[in-house]
N, C-alpha and C positions, 0 to 999 in steps of 0.2 A: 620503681619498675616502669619502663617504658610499654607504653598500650601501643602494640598493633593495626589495632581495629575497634572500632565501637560497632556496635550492633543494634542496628532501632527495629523491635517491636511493637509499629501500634496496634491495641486493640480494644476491643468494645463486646462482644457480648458471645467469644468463640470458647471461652473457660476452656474445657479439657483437653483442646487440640494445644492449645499453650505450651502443655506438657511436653509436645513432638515436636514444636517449632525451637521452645526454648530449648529443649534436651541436643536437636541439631546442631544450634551456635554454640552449645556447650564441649561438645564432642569435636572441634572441629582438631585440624591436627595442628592449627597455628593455636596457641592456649594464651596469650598474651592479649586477651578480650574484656572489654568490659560490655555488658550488654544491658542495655536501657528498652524494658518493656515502659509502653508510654500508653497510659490506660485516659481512655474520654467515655469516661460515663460508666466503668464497669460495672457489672452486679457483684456481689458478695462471695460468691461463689471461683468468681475471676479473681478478685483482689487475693483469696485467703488462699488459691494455687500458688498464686504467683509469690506473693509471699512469703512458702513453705520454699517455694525454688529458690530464694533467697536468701532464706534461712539456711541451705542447704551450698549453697554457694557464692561464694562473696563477690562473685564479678556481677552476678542478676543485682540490677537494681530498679526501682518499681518508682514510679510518674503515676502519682492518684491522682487526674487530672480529674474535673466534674466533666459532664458532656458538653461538648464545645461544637461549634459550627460546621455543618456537612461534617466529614470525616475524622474535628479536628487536627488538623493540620498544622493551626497555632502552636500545639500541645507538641509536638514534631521539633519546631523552630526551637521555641522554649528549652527541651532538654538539648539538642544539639549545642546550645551556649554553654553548657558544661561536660563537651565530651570532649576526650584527649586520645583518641585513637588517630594513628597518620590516614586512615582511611574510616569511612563511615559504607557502611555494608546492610541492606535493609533486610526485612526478612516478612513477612504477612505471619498472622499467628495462624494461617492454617496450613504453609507452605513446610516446604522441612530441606536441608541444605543433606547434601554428600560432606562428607569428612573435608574433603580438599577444597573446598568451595574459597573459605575466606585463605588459603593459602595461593590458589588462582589469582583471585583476584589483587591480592599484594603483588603478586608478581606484574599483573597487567597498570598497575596502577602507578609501579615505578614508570611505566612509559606514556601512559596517560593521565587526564586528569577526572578522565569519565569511563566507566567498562560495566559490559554486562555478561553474565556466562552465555553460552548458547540455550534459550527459550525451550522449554518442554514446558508441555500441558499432557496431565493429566485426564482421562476421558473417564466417565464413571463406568465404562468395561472394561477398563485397567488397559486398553492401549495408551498407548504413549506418543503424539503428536509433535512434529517440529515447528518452530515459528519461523518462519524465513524471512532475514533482514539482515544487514549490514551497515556497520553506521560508514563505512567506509566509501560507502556508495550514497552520490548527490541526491539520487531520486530518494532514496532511505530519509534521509535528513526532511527532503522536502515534504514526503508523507507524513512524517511525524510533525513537523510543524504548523501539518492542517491537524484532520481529528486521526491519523493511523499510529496506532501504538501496537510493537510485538514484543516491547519489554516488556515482563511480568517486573512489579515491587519487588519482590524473593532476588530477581537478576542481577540487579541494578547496584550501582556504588560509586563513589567518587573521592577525591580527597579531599579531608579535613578542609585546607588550606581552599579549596578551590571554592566549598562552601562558605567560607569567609568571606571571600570578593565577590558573590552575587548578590544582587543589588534589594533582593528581600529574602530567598530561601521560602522555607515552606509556608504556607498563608493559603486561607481560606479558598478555594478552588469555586471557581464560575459553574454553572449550573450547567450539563449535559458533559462535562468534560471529565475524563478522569484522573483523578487525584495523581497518581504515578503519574500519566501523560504530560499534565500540568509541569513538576517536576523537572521532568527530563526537558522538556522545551526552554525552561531557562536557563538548562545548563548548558543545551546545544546553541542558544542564542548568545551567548560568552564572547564576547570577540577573542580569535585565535585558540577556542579550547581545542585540547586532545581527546579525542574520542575515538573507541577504541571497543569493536566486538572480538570479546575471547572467542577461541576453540575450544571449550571445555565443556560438557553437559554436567552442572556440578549442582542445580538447584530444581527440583521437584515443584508445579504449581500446580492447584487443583481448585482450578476453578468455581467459585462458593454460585454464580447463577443458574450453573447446570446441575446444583446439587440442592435447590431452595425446597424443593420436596424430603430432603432426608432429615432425618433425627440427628441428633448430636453425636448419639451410639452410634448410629452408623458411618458419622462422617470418621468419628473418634478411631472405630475400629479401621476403616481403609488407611487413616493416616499412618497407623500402629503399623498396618500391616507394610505400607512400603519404611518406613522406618526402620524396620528390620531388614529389607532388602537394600537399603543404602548404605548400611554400614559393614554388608557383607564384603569381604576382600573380592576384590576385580569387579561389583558392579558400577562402575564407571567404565569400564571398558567395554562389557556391557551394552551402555546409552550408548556411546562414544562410535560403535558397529549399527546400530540401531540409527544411530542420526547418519553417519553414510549410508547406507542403504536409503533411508528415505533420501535425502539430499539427491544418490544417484538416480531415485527413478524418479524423481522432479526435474532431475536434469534429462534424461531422457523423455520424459512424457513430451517436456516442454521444446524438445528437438523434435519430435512426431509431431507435435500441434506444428511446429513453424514450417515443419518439411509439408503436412497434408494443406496449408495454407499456401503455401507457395506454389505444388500441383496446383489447387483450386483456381487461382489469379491466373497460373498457364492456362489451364483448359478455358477460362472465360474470357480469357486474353483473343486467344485463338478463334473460340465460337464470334467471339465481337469481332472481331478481324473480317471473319467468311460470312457473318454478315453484312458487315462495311461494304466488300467486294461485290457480294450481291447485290446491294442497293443500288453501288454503282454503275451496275450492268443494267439494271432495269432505268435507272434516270438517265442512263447515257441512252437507250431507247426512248426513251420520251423525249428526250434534247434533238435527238439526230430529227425524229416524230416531227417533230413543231420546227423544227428550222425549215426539214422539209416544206410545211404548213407556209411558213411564212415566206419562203423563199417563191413560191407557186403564189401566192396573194401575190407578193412583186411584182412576179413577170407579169401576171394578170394586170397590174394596174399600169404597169407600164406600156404594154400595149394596147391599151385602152387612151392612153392617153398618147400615145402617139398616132392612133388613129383618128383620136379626136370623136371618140365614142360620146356620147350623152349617157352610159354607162358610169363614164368613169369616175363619177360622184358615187354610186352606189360601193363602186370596187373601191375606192378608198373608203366608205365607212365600215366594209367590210377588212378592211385592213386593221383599221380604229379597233375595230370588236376583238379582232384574233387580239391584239396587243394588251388590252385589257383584258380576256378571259383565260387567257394561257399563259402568255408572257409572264405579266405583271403577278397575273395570282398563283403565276409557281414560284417567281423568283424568290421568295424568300425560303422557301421548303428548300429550292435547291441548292441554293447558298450556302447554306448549313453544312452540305457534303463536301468532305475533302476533292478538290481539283475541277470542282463543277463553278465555284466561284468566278472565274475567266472566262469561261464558254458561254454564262448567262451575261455578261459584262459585254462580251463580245456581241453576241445576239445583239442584244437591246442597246449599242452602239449602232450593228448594223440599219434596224428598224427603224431608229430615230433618227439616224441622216438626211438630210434634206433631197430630193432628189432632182435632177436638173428636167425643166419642161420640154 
């Protein structure tokens, strides 16, 4: 029999959410699964579920891995060297899939070699959260190849064939990064891969840091509880109205932020403009001011010196002083104003001409 899909469960110490993660890939409506739970470090408790699941179905097959490094991720690599499904489909043991999930992604995966469903998060008030990203989009890509990830693990999937040609696959993750992000960055770093975001809301994630405060019962019981609303008929259609809706008022929100930003830049465009205009009313008064100034020094020294005044030493230092106290120590304030550059140019060309005896 030809395999579908493989299905990688790692897990370490979530036991009876197991139940609802593995029970999802079991249900799915493509049945042509084999599903590799890949255990690092379990307790007793974990191993003896998961191996009743086993017992109870012949595609569950169990990785008694010891605890291995950060997330083991080695343990990852390790069973992917014996999976024969055309596509590999991940899953978190405390995530839980919609029925059509790994039949989306077959479908996305004949045209890619990388796809994710569209991202939901779980909120512990039982809202329902979009992640917004597109690998189609260069800024997307280049996010994610710094530290931004909005694939959840649950999302993610690729083919067989494409994990074969990278150049290590899964392995031990560097310290502040995360293990999925890790991941996906070698797969978008692929020369020429396909990548490819579905339109489908077909995988449920519930985030395990905003839930470090609850008991097992109680993660157990929420997971139960939408587990039973995902395999009801039409709840994908459901998400599916839910993710438009929020997508349309993000799409609007984000048309009002750029519309009240774009007002914002006119009014302050404008206020700056009419104050522009005022400065240059007032410095064209202080130009007209001081030319006057200087103009009247002139004459002064010029008839002084055509008279042959004994003055006319005093009226040239008096000349000296205006050029230095006004001239020289406005020029640079006034420079700085649009259209005042040439009139100070002009001035202090006239002052410093030589003048005939």
């Amino acid at each position: 029999m030809s395999i579908a899909a493989t299905v990688l469960i790692p897990t370490h110490n979530h036991g009876r959410l197991l139940e609802y993660s593995i029970g999802s890939a079991l249900g799915q409506t493509v049945s042509e699964i084999e599903v590799f739970v890949v255990g690092d470090g379990v307790d007793d408790a974990t191993r003896e579920l998961v191996l009743e699941m086993a017992r109870r179905d012949a595609r569950v097959r169990f990785f008694d891995f010891p605890k291995g490094p950060r997330h083991g991720e080695i343990h990852r690599h390790a069973a992917l060297a014996e999976a024969r499904g055309r596509i590999v489909c991940y899953l978190s043991d405390d995530d839980v899939w919609l029925p059509g999930h790994l039949e989306a992604m077959s479908a996305w995966l004949r045209e890619a070699d990388f796809a994710h469903a569209v991202p939901l998060n779980v909120g512990v008030d039982g809202s329902v959260e979009v992640f917004y990203g597109h690998l189609g989009n260069s800024v997307t890509r280049e996010w994610m190849l710094g530290t931004w990830n909005f694939i959840p693990l649950s999302n993610g999937g690729h083919t067989l064939e494409l994990y074969r040609r990278l150049p290590e696959g899964w392995r031990t993750t560097p310290p502040g990064t995360a293990t999925d992000l890790f991941m996906w960055r070698q797969i978008l770093a692929v020369d020429g891969v396909r990548a490819m975001s579905g339109d489908r809301a077909t995988a449920l994630h519930f985030p395990s840091p905003h839930r470090e405060a609850w008991s097992i019962e109680q993660r157990a019981g929420e997971v139960e509880a939408w587990s039973r609303r995902a395999r009801e008929a039409g709840f994908e259609q459901v998400l599916t109205r839910h993710v438009m809706d929020q997508l349309l008022r993000a799409r609007f929100d984000a048309e009002v932020r750029a519309g009240q930003a774009a007002e914002s830049a006119r009014v302050e465009r404008e206020r700056g403009e009419a104050v522009l205009l005022a400065e240059r009313e007032v410095r064209g008064e202080e130009m007209r001011g001081l030319r006057e100034q200087l103009a009247a020094a002139e004459r002064s020294l010029q008839a002084l010196l055509a008279d042959g005044s004994e003055r006319c030493d005093a009226a040239a230092a008096e000349v000296e002083r205006m050029r230095a106290t006004i001239t020289w120590k406005m020029r640079d304030r006034l420079v700085r104003i649009p259209g005042v550059a040439g009139i100070v140019r002009a001035v202090a060309k006239q002052v410093s001409e030589p003048r005939d005896p």
